[in-house]
C-alpha positions in Angstrom: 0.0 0.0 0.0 1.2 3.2 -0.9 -0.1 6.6 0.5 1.3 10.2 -1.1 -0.1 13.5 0.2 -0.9 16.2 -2.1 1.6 19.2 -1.7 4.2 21.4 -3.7 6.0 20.7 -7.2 9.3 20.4 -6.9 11.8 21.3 -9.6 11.6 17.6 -11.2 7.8 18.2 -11.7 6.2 19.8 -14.8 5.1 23.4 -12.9 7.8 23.6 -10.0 5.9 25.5 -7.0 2.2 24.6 -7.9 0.2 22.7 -5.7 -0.6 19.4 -7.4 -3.2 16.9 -5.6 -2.6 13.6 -4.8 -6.5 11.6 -4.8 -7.2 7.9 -4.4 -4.2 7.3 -1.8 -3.8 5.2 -0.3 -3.4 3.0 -3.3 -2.8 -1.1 -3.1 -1.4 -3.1 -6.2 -1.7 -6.7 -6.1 0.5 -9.0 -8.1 0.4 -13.2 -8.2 2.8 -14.8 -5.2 5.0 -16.6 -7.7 8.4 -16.8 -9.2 7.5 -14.1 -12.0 5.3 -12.3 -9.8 8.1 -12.1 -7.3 10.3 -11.4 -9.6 7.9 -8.2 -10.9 8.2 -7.0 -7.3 11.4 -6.5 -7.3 12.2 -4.8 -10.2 9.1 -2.5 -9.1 10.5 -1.7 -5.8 13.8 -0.6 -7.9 10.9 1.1 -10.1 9.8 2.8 -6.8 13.2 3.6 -5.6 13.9 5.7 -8.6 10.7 7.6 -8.5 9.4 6.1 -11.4 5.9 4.3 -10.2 4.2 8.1 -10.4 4.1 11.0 -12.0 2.5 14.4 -11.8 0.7 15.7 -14.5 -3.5 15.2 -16.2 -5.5 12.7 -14.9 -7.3 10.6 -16.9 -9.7 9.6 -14.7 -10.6 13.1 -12.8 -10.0 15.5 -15.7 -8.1 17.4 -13.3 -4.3 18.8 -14.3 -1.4 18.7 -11.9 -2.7 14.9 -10.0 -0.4 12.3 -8.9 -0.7 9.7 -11.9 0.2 6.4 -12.7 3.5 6.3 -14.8 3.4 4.1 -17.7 3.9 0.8 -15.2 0.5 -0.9 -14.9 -0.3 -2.0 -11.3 -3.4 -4.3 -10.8 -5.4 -2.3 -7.9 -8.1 -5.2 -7.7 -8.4 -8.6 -7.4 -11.6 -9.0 -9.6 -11.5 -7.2 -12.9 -15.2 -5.7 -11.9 -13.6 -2.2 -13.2 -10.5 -4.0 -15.6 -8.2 -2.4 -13.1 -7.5 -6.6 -11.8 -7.4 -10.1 -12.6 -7.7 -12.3 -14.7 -5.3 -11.0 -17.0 -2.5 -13.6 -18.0 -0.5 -11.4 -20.1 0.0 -8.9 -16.7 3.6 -10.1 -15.5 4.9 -10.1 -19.0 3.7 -6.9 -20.4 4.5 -5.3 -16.7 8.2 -6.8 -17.3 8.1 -4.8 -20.7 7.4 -2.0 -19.3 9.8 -1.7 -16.4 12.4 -2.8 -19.2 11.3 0.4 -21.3 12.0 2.7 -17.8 15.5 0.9 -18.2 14.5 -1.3 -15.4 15.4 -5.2 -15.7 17.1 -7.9 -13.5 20.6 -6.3 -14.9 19.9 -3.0 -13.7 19.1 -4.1 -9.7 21.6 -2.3 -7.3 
């Protein structure tokens, strides 16, 4: 589970000394307990570590600008797929694995 507060842009944000907003937190991803699922954890806690997991900028689902936002690595956030935010979805782990790799984030990369 992951909680950010809404606050301040910083100079690595796109408009440094706005107030951005930070809605839905906190947030919970869920991902399969096995060896590629484990292995997907770890490369997204490197993911994390590096301050790539979000982003501030539009929100897709609030219309609003300058929101705490997913950033290109999709996270389940259900276990049903009631709102196709969970499972099943088979190809998950591998396309998730893709993306990290796109972030420059593989197995290679871990500190």
């Amino acid at each position: 589970m992951v909680c950010i507060n809404s606050g301040i842009q910083g100079p690595e944000h796109p408009h440094p000394g706005r107030p951005y907003r930070a809605i839905g937190f906190p947030r919970t991803a869920y991902v399969p307990n096995n060896e590629k699922g484990k292995k997907v954890v770890r490369l997204l806690r490197e993911a994390w570590r590096r301050r790539l997991i979000f982003t501030v900028g539009p929100s897709v689902t609030t219309g609003m600008d300058n929101c705490v936002t997913w950033n290109e690595i999709h996270h389940k956030t259900e276990w049903n797929n009631t709102r196709g935010h969970g499972y099943p979805d088979p190809g998950y782990l591998d396309n998730t694995l893709k993306e990290l790799a796109l972030h420059g984030i593989t197995e290679s990369t871990l500190v």
